[in-house]
N, C-alpha and C positions, 0 to 999 in steps of 0.2 A: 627643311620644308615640311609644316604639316601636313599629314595625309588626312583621309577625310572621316578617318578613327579619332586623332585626334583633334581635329574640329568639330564634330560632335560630342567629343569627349567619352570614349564607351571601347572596349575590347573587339579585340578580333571576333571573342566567340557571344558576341551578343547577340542576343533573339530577335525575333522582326518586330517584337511588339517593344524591344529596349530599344532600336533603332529609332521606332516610328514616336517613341516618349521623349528621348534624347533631340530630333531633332524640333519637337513640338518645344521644347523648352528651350532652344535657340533664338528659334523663332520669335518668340515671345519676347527675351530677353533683346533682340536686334534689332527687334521693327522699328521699320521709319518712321509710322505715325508714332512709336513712344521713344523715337531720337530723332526729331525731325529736325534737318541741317547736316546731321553727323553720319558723312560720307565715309568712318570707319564701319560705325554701326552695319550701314547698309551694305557695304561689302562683306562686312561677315554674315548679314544676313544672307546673301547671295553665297558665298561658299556653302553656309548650311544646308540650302536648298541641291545646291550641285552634290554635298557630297548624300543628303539623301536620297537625290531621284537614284544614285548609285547602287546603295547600299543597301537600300528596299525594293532594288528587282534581283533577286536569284540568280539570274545568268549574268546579268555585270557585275556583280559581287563579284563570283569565282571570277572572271574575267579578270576581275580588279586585283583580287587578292593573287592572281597565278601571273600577272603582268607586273603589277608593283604600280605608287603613285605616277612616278614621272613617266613611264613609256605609256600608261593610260589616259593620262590626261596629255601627253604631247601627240597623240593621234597612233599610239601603240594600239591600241584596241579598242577604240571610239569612246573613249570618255564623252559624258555631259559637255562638256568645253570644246568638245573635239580639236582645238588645237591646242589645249591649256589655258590658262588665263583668263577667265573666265564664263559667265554662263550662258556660253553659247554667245545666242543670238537677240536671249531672251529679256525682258525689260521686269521690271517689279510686278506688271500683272498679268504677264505668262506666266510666272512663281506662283501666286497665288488661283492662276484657274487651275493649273497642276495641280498644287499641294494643299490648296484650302481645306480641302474635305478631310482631311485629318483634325479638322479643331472643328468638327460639325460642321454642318448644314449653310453656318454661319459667317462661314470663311473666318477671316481674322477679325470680324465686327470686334468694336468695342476698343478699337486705339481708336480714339477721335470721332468715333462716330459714321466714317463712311462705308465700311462694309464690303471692305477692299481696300487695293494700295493706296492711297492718296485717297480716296472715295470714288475710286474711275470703276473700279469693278467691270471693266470691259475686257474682255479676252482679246488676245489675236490671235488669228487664225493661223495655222501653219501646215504648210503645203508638204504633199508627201515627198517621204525620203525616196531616194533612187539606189536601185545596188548594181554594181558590178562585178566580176571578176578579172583581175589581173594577175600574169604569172611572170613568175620572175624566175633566171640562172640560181642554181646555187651563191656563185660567185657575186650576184648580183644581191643577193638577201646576204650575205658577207659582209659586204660593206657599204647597203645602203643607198638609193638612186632615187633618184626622179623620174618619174614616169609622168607625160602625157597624152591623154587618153579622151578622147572628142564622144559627147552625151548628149544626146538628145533630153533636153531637160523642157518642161511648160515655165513661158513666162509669158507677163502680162505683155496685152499687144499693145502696139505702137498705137495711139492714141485716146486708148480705152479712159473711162472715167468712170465714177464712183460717187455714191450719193447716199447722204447719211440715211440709213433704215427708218422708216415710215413705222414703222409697228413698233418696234425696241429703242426710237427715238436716239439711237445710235449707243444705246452705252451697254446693245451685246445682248439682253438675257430681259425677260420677263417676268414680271412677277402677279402672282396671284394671290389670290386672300379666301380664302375658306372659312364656312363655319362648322366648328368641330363639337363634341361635347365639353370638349377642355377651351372651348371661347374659338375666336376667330385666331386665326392663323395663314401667316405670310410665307411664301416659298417663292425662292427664285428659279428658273432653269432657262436654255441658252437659245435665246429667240431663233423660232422654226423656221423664220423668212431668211436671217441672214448668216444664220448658223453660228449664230456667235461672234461676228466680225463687225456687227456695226453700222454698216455699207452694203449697200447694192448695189449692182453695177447699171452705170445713166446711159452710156453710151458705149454702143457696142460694134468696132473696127469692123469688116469684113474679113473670114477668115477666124474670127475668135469662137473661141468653143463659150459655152452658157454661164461660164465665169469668166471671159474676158481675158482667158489665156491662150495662145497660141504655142507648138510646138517649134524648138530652135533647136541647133547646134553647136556644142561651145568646145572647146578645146578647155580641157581641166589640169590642174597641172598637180599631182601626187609625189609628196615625199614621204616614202617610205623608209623607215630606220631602219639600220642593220642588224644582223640578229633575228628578223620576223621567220614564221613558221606558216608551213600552211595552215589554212583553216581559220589563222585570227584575221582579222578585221578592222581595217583604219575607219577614219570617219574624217569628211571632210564638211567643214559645216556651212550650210546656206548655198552650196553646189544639188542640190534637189530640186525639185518644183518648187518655183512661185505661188505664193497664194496671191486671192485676190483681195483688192485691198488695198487695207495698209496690212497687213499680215506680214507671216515673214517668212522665209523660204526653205525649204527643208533643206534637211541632208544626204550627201553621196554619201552610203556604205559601201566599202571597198572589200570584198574581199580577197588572200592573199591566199596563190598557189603555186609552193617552191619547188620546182618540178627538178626530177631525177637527175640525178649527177652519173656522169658514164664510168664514174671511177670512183669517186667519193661517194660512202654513205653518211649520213646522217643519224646522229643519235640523240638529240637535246642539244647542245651545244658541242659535241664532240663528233669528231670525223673517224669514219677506218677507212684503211687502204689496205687491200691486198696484194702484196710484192711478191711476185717468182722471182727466185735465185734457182740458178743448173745447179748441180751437184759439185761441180768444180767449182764455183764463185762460193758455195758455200761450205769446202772446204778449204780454199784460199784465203775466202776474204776479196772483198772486191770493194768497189763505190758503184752505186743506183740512183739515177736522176724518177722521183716520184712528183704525183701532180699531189697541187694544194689547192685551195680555194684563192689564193693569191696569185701564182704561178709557180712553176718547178723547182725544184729543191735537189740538192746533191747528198746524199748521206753515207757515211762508210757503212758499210757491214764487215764485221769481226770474223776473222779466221774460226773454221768449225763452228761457225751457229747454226742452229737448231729447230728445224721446220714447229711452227708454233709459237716461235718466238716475236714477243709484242714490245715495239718498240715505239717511246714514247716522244712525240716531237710537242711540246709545250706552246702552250696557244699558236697554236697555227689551226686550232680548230674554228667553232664558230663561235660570234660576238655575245655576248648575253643581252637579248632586247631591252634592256634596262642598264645598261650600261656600265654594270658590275665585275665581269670577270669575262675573260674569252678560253672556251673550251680547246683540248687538245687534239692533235692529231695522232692515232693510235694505226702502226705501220704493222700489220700482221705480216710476219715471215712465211712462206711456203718455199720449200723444197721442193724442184720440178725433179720427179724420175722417168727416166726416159725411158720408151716403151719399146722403142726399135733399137737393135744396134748392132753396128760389125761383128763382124766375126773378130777382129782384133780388138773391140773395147768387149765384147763377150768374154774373152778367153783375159783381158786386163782384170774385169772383174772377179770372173773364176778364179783367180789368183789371191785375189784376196779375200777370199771367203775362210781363207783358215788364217789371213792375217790379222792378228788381235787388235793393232789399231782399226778398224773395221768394225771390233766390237760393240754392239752398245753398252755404253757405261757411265748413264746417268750419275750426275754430280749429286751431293746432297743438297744444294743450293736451288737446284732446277726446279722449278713447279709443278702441279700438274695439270692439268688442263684446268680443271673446276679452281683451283689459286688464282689462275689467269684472271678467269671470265670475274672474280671474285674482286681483285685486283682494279681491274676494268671500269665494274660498277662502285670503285670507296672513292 
């Protein structure tokens, strides 16, 4: 699958002004007015645009590039598509009231002559996003759930109507004519009566706010993939405000908070556990039931092991949100010395204070602390 490097064609480490030339000469080469019919065309012109609103804002870049394509674009951390598969929500001339003003003033002018997608040059409006917070188990961001979660979201009321703009004659935007020293001159910008939608609203329900929207409650339903971290962020798309209209509706930002394990920590995809063993289990040797993020597990421990000893259980740690590798679980050994004792385990160890098995007597094999931790992070 390409990512949206290679759909624009350009490196990881390319500049904002290689991003913003790359996808201008997409653009150009895919437009529908210069392949009109050609439904490949226009879908790749539609990727370009996704993979640029991406890649020319700063925090979805890293976003992008620390998540990978597929966990960003399948709602890993709100991609443009927010569920994948395309843009969004958005039609040929959401694209171009975005991104026009990278080819000037003029938008795409000059495929065919309309000065816009098709010649409609009308924008639609789109209603604001809505955010949340959601918190999830450990166990829960492990392997991935669905969550639903009821939002107060504005949509249009129940009987409201809409009536083509009087002043922008509905196609959005204004234009004026000026005289300069360099002749007369034509500008467009985004009519002040309808903000750009085309429409104002004819008939107005009871109850509707001055856009013809009223507030409701929806029951939403999120699936979040396993492997998320606190802090990132899904997106669920056209779960925001309504616009009014024909506009289109924003989006729910989710964000994601994996709250504390009582036993498991967390480290990127890897787990520790800290295990007491007494002194006699860990001079015997015994077996220890530990928690996982899945449920319990039984493990030997070897006769005479060694407080500090890191034992490594292989993916039993956490998922990679990208669906690449799953991290380990790393079972740190502690030796419990006990701080009370008979007079008869007193005098048992007093006994062996000149016993030479008693000794320490570090193997050459054994690490030393900084090996471990060294070990830990290869």
């Amino acid at each position: 699958m390409a990512d949206f490097y290679d759909i624009l064609g350009i490196s990881k480490s390319a500049t904002a002004a290689e991003i913003k030339k790359a996808y201008r000469k997409k653009a150009i080469e895919f437009h529908p007015d210069k392949n009109p019919g050609d439904e490949t065309a226009e879908e790749n012109f539609k990727k370009a645009a996704e993979a640029y609103e991406t890649l020319s804002d700063q925090q979805k870049k890293a976003r992008y590039d620390q998540l990978g394509h597929q966990a960003y674009t399948s709602g890993g951390a709100g991609g443009f598509g927010g569920g994948g598969g395309g843009f969004g929500g958005m039609d040929m001339d959401d694209i171009f009231s975005q991104f026009g003003d990278i080819f000037g003033g003029g938008g795409f002018s000059g495929f065919g002559g309309g000065g816009g997608f098709g010649g409609g040059g009308r924008r639609r409006v789109k209603g604001k996003d809505l955010r949340i917070r959601v918190s999830l188990t450990l166990e829960e961001a492990a392997v991935g759930v669905e969550k639903k979660v009821k939002v107060k979201r504005k949509k249009q009321a129940p009987g409201v109507t809409y009536k083509t703009c009087t002043t922008c004659g509905g196609s959005g935007q204004v234009t004026r004519i000026q005289n300069t020293i360099l002749g007369r001159m034509q500008t467009s910008a985004p009519c002040n009566v309808c903000g750009g939608a085309g429409q104002t609203m004819d008939k107005k329900p009871a109850g509707a706010d001055a856009q013809g929207l009223v507030i409701d409650e929806e029951t939403v339903s999120i699936k979040i993939p396993a492997g998320v971290e606190s802090d990132m962020r899904l997106k669920v798309s056209g779960k925001g405000n309504e616009a009014p209209g024909n506009g289109i509706s924003g989006d729910l930002l989710v964000d994601i908070e994996v709250k504390e394990h009582a036993e498991l920590q967390r480290e990127g995809n890897n787990l520790h556990y800290d295990l007491y063993v007494s002194v006699p289990e860990a001079v015997l040797g015994t077996t220890k039931e530990i928690q996982t993020v899945t449920g319990k597990v039984r493990i030997p421990i070897e006769a005479g092991i060694q407080s500090g000893k890191i034992l490594r259980l292989r993916g039993k740690g956490m998922p990679n949100v990208n669906g690449y590798a799953t991290g380990d679980l790393l079972v740190h050994v502690n030796v419990w010395t006990p701080r009370n004792l008979s007079r008869d385990q007193k005098e048992f160890f007093e006994s062996m204070m000149a016993d030479s098995h008693f000794e320490p007597a570090p193997e050459k094999g054994d690490k030393s602390f900084f090996e471990k931790v060294k070990d830990m992070f290869s």
